[in-house]
N, C-alpha and C positions, 0 to 999 in steps of 0.2 A: 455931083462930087466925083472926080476920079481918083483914078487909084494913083494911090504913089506905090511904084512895086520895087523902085529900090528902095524907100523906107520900110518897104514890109520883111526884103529880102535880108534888110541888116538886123533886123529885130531879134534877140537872142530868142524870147521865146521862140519865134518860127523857127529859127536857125533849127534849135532843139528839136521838134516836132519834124521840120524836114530831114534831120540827122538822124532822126528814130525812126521814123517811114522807110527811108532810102536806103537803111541799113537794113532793116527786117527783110526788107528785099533783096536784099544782098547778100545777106547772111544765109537765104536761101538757095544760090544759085552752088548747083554741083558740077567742079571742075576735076574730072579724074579721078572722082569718087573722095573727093575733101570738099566740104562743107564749111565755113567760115560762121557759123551760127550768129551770136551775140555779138563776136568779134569783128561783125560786118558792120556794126554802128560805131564801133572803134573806126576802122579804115575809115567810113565816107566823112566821119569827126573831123578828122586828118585834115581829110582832101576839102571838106566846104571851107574849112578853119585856113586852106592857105590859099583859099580862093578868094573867101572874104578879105583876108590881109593885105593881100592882092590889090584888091580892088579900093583896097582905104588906107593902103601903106602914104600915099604923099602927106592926108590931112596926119595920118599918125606923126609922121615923120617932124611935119612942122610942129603939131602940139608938143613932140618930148623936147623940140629942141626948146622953144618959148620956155616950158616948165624948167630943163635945167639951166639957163638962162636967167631966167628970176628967182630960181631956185640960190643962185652962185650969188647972184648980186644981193641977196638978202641973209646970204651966210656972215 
């Protein structure tokens, strides 16, 4: 069996888990004596959140257009 590791990668729970990891790490690093604590999982949120988008904006793109598309034609 192989991996699918873009299916893994889109997985919200990992998303989460990678977003909680990457940030606790993050949260720890001291730049001139400020500390980004908790708020380090906020930022990498950010950053995975526009990288996933990124990387799934075409398929999104075509499903909102289909959706409002039949959305109009069934108004």
């Amino acid at each position: 069996m192989a991996l699918n590791f873009e299916g893994f990668l889109l997985n919200p729970f990992a998303l989460i888990a990678i977003t909680i990891v990457l940030g606790g790490y993050f949260g720890r690093v001291n730049l001139r004596g400020l500390k980004l604590g908790s708020s380090g999982s906020l930022f990498v949120g950010l950053a995975l959140g526009y990288i996933v988008y990124s990387a799934t904006y075409p398929i999104a793109l075509i499903s909102m257009i289909l959706f409002t598309t039949i959305m109009t034609y069934l108004a």
